[in-house]
KOLVEX-105890 format. One record per residue (C-alpha): residue number from 1; chain; z, x, y. Coordinates in pm, 1 decimal, decimal comma, m for minus. Layout:
% KOLVEX-105890
TORZA   roza   kegu          w          u          v
TORZA    NUM      A          Z          X          Y
...
END
This chain:
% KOLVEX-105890
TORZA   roza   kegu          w          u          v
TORZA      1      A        0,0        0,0        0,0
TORZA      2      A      m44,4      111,4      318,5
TORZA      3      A       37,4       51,5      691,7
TORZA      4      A      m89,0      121,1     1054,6
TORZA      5      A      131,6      114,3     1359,8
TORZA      6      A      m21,0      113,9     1683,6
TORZA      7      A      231,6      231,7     1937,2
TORZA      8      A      136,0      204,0     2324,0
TORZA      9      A      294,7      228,8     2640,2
TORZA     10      A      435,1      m90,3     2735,7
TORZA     11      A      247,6     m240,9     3092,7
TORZA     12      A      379,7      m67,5     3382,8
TORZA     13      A      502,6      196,4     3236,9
TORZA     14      A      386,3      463,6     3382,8
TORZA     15      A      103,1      693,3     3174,8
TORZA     16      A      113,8     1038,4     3268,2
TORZA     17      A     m115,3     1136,9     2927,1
TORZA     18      A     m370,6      892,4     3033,4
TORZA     19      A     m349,3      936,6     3396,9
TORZA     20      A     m405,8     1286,3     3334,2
TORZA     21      A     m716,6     1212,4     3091,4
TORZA     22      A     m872,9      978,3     3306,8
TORZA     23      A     m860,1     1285,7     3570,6
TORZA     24      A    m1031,7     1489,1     3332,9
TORZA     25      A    m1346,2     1276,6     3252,8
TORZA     26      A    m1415,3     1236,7     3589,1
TORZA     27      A    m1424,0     1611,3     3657,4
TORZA     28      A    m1651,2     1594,9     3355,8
TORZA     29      A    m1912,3     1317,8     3562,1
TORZA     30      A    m1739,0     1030,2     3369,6
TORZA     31      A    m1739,6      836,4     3673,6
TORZA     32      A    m1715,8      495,3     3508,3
TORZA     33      A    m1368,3      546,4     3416,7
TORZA     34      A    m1089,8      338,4     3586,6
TORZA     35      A     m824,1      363,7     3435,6
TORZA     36      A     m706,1      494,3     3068,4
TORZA     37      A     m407,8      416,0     2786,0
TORZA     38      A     m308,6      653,8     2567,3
TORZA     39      A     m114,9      586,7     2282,0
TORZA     40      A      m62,2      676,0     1869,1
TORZA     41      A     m144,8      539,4     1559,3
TORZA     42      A       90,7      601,9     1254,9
TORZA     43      A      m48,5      561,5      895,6
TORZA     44      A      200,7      544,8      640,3
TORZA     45      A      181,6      510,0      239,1
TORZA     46      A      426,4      255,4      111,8
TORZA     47      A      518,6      204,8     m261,6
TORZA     48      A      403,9     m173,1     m353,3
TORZA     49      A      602,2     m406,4     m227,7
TORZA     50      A      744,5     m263,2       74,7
TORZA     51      A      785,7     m547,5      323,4
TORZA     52      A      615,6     m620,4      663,6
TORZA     53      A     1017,9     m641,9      747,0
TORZA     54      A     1076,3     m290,9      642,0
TORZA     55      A      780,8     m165,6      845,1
TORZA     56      A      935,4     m321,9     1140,7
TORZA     57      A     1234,7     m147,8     1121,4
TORZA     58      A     1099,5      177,1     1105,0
TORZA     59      A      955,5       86,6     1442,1
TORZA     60      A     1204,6      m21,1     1603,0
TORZA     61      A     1500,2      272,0     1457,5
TORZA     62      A     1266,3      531,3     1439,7
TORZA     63      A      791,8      494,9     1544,4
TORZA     64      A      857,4      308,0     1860,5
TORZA     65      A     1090,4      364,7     2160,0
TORZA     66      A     1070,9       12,4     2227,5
TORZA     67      A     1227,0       m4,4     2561,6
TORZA     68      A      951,3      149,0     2643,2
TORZA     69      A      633,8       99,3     2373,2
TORZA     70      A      538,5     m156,5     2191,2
TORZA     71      A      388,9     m177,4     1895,4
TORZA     72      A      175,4     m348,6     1638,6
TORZA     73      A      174,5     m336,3     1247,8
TORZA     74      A     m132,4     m363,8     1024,0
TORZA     75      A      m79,7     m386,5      638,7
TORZA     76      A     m377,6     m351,3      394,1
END
């Protein structure tokens, strides 16, 4: 089994990462370019059986500072 967590910055939170790339593809002609995210994705292998529940609480005791981030779980 296996599981994809999608952590991002929550809105207004400030995104010095993205900020910063944004910066850069301009100086590269990227003109287009308005205004970038960055986050992380997470895979993890689970053992059968592991619970959308048990995903979740990795996230929020360990993936995600969620005061700040929020996240999203995908289970295939």
């Amino acid at each position: 089994m296996k599981a994809r967590v999608h952590v991002m910055l929550k809105n207004g939170v400030l995104d010095p990462q993205g900020e910063a790339v944004r910066h850069a593809l301009g100086s590269l002609g990227f003109d287009g370019v308005e205004g970038v995210r960055q986050g992380k994705v997470i895979d993890l292998d689970l053992a059968d059986g592991t619970s959308e529940a048990t995903v979740k609480e990795m996230c929020e005791k360990l993936l995600a500072n969620t005061v700040i981030e929020s996240y999203q779980i995908e289970i295939s």
